[in-house]
N, C-alpha and C positions, 0 to 999 in steps of 0.2 A: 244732263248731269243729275243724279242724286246727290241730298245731302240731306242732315240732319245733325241737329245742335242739342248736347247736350250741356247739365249745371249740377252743378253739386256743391254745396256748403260743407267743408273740411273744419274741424275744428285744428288749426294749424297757424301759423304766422303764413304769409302770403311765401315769404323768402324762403321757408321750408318748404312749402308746396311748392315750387316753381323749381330747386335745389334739385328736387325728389323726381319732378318730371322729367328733368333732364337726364336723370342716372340711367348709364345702360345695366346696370345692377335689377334695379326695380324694375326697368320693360321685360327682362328676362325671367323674373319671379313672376310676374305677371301674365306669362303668356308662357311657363315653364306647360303647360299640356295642352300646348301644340307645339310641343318638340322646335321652341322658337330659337336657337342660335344666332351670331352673329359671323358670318363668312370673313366680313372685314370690318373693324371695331374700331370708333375713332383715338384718339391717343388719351390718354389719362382714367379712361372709363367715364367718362362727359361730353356729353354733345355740347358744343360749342358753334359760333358762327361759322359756317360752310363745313363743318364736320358731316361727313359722308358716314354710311353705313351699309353691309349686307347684309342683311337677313335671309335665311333660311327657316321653316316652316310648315307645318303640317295641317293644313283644313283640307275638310269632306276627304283624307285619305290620300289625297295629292301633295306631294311637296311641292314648295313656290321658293322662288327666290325675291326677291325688292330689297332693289339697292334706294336708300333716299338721300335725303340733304337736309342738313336744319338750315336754317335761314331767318332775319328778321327777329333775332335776338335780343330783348330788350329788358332785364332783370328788374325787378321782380313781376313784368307786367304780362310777358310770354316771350312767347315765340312760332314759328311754323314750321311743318316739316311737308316735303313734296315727292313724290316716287320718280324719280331719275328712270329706271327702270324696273319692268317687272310685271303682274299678272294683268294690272289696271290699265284702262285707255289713258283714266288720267286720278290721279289722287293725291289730298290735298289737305292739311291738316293745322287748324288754327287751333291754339293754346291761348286762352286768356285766363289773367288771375287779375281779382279784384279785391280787397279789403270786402271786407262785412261785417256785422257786429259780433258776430256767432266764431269768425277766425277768417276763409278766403273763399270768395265764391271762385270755383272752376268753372271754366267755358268749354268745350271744345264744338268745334265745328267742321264738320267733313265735309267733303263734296268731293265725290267720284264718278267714273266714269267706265262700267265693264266693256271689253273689247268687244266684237262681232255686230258695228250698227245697232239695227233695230232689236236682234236677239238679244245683246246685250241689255239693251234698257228693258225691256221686258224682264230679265235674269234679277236689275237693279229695283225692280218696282213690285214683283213678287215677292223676292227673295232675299238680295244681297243687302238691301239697304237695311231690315230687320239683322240680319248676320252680324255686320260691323255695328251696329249701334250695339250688340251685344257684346261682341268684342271690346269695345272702349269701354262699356261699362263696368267689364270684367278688368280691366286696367285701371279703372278711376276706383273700383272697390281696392286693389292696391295700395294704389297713391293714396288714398285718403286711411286707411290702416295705419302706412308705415308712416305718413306726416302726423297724427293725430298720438302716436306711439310717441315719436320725437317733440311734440310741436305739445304737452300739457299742462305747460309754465303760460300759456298765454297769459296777457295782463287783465285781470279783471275790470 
């Protein structure tokens, strides 16, 4: 399995960043160039506990589909999301938000798994695992725009 853990200091209240992560609003501004969609959307436009999702998507030219699940919901502290089905062997997505002095440090931590045995982890150890750490970061540059937008009343 691949993984890697990223952090970032949001100048935000934890309850905004955590609000923000869960919006299917923001995943989709986030990832609007790759053509990111949602096939099936959970209800309200909020991932909630066992709220399911489809995604549709556009990397290396190929369309993908990943259906996931949130799960392990826990305000303002996180939450995880896991791919039910789709491109990966197996992937797995830890959110943590933690107070800071500066506003909320963000956590995330992935760990996947490319399909094909051994080809795959070779696929994960050249290639993919740089891929997605760029990906989330390109999501965490998001999150922390539109919380830091909302989130500039913090208390001094």
């Amino acid at each position: 399995m691949a993984e890697f853990v990223l952090e970032r200091v949001i100048s935000a209240p934890r309850e905004t960043v955590f609000a923000l992560a869960l919006d299917t609003g923001l995943h989709l501004r986030s990832m609007a160039r790759y053509d990111e969609t949602m096939v099936e959307a959970p209800a309200g436009g909020v991932f909630t506990e066992g709220s399911t999702v489809t995604w549709r998507a556009r990397h290396f030219g190929i369309p993908f589909r990943l259906r996931t699940i949130v799960y392990d919901v826990d305000p303002p502290h996180g939450f995880r999301d896991r791919q039910l089905s789709g491109p990966f062997g197996a992937f797995l997505h830890q959110h943590v938000f933690e107070e800071h002095p500066e506003g909320t440090l963000a956590r995330d931590t992935i760990v996947f798994r490319s399909p094909f045995g051994p080809i795959g982890r070779l696929v994960d150890r050249v290639f993919m695992r740089e891929y997605m750490r760029a990906l989330i970061e390109e999501r965490n540059d998001h999150l922390a725009s539109e919380a830091e937008e909302r989130g500039r009343t913090l208390p001094a």
